[in-house]
C-alpha positions as CSV (number, residue, x, y, z in Angstrom):
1,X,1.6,-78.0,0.2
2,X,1.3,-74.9,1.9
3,X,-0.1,-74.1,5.6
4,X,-2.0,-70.9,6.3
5,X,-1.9,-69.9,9.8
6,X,-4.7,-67.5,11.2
7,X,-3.7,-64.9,14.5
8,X,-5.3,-62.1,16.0
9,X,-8.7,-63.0,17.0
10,X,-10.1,-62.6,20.3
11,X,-12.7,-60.6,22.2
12,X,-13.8,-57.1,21.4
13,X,-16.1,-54.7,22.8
14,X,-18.4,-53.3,20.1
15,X,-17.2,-50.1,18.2
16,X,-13.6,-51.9,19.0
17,X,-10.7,-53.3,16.9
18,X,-8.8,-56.5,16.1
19,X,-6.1,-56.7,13.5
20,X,-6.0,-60.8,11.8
21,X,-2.9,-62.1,10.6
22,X,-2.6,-64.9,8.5
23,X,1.1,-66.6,7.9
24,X,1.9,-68.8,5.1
25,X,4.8,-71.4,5.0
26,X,6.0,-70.4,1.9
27,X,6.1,-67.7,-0.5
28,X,2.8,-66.0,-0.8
29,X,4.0,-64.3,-4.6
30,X,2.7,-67.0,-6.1
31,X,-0.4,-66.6,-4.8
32,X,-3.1,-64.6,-7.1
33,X,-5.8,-64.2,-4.6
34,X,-6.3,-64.5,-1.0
35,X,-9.2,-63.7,0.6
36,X,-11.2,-63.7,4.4
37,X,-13.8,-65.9,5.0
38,X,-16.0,-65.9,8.2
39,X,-18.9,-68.3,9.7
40,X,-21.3,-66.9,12.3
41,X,-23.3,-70.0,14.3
42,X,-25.8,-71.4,12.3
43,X,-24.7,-69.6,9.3
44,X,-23.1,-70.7,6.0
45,X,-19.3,-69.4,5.8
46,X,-19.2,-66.3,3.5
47,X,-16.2,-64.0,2.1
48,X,-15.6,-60.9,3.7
49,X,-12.7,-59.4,2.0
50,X,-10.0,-60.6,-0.8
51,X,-6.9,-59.1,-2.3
52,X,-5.5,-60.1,-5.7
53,X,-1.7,-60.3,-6.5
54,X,-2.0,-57.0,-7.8
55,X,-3.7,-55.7,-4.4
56,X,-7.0,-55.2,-6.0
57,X,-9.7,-55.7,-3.2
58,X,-13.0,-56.4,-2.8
59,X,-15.3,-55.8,0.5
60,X,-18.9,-57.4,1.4
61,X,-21.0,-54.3,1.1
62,X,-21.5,-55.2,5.2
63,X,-17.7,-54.7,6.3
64,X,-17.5,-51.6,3.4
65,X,-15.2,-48.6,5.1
66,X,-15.0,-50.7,8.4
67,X,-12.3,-53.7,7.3
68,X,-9.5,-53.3,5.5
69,X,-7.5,-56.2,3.6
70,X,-3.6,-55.6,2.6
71,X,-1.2,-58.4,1.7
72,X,3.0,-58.2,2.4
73,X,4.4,-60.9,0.3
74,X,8.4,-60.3,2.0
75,X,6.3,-61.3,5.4
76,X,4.0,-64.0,3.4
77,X,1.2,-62.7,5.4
78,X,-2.7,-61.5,5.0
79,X,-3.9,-58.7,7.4
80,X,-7.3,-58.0,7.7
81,X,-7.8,-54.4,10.0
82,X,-11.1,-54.6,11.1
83,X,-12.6,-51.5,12.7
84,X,-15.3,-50.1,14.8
85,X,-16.7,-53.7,14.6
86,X,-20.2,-54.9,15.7
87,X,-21.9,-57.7,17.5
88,X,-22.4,-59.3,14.3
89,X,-19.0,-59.2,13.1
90,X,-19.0,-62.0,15.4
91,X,-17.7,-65.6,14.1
92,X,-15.1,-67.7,13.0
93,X,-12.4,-66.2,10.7
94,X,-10.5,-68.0,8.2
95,X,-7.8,-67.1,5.6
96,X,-8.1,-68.9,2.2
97,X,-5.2,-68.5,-0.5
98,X,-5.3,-69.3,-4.3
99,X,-2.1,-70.3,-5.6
100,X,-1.4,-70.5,-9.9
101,X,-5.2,-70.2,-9.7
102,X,-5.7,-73.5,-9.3
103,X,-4.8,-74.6,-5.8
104,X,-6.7,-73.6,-3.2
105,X,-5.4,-73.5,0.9
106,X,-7.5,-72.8,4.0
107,X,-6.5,-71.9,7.0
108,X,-7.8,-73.3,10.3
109,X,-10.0,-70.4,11.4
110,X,-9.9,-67.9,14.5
111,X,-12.4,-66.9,16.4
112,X,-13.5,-62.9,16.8
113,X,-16.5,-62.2,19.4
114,X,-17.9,-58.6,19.3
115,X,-19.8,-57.9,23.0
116,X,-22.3,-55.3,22.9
């Protein structure tokens, strides 16, 4: 088993910036995907960004040039830097990990608010 931890959220004026951390208990190399997730109220969870173990990356076209994903597997650890972010950025954040691309780990989700 492995436990994903999420940090970094908080409250942000818009046009602001939050970096998300996301520890894992053990050794993240043997994960070949990772990836952020968020869920706005009322809205069905959706991926944002994910990073493969050879640090390809993928963006939701909404986030494009705005977020940015990275992966440091000595820290087992996820960032995502998210950037000038709006009031729709807004919602629950969660870090999901794909280990031997069969086992699949959530985290328990922080929360990012974007005030306009």
């Amino acid at each position: 088993q492995v436990q994903l931890v999420e940090s970094g959220g908080g409250l942000v004026q818009a046009g602001g910036s939050l970096r998300l951390s996301c520890a894992a208990s053990r050794s993240i190399f043997s994960f070949n995907r990772m990836g952020w997730y968020r869920q706005a109220p009322g809205k069905q969870r959706e991926l944002v960004a994910d990073i493969t173990s050879g640090v390809t990356t993928k963006y939701v076209d909404a986030v494009k040039g705005r977020f940015t994903i990275s992966r440091d597997n000595a820290k087992n650890t996820v960032y995502l830097q998210m950037n000038s972010l709006k009031p729709e950025d807004t919602g629950v954040y969660y870090c999901q990990g794909t280990r031997w691309s069969t086992e699949n780990y959530w985290g328990q989700g922080t929360q990012v608010t974007v005030s306009s």
